[in-house]
N, C-alpha and C positions, 0 to 999 in steps of 0.2 A: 156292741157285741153281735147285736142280727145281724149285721153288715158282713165282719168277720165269719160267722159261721153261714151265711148264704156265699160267701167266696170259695171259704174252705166246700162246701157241696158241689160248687161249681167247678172246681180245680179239680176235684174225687171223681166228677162223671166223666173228666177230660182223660184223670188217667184209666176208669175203665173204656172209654171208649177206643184209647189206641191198644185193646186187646184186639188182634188180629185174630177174625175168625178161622180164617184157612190156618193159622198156625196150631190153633186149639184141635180145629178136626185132625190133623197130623198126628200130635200127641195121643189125642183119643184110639187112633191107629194104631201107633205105638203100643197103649193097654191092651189093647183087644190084640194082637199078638201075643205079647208075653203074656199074654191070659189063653191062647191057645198052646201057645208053645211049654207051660208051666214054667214060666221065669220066675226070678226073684227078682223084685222092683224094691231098689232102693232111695229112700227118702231124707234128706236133711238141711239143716240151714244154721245159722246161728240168731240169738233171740229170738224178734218176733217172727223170723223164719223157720226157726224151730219149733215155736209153738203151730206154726202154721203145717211143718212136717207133719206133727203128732196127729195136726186133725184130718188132716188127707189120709195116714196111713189106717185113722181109723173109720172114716168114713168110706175107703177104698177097700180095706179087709173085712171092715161090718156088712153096713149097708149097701155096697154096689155089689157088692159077694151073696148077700141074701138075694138081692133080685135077680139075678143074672144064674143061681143056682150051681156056682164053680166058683173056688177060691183063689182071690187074687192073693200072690204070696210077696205079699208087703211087708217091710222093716223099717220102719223111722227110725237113723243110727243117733237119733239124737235123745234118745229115750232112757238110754242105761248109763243113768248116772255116776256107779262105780263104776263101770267100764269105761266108760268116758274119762273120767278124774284118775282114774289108773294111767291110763296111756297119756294122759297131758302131765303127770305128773312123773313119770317114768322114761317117756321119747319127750316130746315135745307135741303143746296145747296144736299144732299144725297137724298133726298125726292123728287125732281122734277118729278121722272119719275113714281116713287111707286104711289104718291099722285093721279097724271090723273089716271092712271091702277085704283086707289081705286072707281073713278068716271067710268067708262070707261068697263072696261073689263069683262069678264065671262067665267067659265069654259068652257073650248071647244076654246076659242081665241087664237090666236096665235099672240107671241112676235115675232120680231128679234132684235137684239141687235149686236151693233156692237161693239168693241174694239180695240187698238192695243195690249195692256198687258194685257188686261183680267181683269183687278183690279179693274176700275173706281168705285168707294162706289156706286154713284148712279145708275149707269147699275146693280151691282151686287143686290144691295137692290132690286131691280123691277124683277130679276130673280128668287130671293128668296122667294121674293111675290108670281110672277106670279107659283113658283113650290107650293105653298101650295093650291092655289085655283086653281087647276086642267087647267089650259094654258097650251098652246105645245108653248116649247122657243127654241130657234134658238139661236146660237152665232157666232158670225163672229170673230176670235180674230190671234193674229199674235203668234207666234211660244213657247211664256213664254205660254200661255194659260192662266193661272188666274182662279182665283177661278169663273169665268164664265161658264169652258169650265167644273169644278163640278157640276155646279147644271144646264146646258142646257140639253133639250130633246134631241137637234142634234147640234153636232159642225164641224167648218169647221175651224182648223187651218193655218193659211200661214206658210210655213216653211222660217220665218223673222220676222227681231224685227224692222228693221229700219220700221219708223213711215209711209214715202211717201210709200213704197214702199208695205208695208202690206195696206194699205188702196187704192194704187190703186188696186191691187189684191185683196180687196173687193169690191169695185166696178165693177172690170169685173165680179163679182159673183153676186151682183144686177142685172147686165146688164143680163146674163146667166138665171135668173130667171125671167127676164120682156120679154126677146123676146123669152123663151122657147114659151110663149104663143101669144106671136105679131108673130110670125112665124110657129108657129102650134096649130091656134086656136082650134081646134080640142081636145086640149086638156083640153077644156071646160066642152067638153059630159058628 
């Protein structure tokens, strides 16, 4: 079992290590616009990418918003679960994310979008969206890339497919993007 869990450690720093740091300061670029500009940044995924939406949009709307002294105007669409289960059960489960963006969004907004293959119908649907009505999209996806990582404005691939291990290695990229500015408010101005 140590064997196993010193490989699984070893395989996990592999895939944070192929986070590209010039791709993380871009994104961080990215916020700090639509933090000047008063965008609305949208945020979602499905499961563990979802859970991963929920904590960015609140570590992004709480905490990088307290220290920086200006509200970032974040929305994790994976959060309203009758609204959700309305539109997958009324259009189709592809529709959940398109449908809010259609209520929701405006040229100039900014997606993120999270994946592990890049494929999810519904992430991809709301990117296809968000590239026709002029959105800056963001993709987070693991090493297949997906037809995500063609239609994003900026992507950040894990070099990995396994699921735990791509999605904590997006979340150290949430995290990377919340305390860029919880630790150098500054970069508000």
């Amino acid at each position: 079992m140590k064997n196993w869990v010193t490989q699984y450690i070893a395989a996990q720093k592999a895939a944070l290590d192929s986070i590209p740091a010039e791709g993380v300061v871009k994104l961080i670029e990215v916020l700090q616009q639509a933090l000047r500009d008063d965008r609305q940044i949208f945020v979602f995924g499905n499961g563990g990418s979802a859970s991963n939406s929920s904590h960015f949009a609140t570590d992004l709307g709480k905490g990088s918003s307290d220290k920086v002294g200006r509200r970032f105007r974040v929305l994790s669409l994976n959060d309203n679960v009758s609204w959700m289960t309305a539109l997958g059960n009324d259009y189709a489960y592809e529709d959940i994310y398109v449908r809010q963006l259609e209520n929701y969004a405006r040229a100039g907004d900014v997606v993120l979008s999270l994946s592990v293959s890049g494929n999810s119908p519904n992430v991809v649907k709301a990117l296809e969206w968000s590239r026709q009505k002029g959105l800056t999209s963001i993709a987070l996806v693991g090493a297949k890339r997906g037809r995500m990582a063609e239609l994003a404005t900026h992507v950040i691939a894990i070099d990995d497919t396994h699921y735990g291990r791509v999605e904590d290695a997006q979340m150290g990229i949430c995290h990377l993007l919340c305390y860029a500015f919880m630790e150098r408010p500054e970069l508000a101005q």
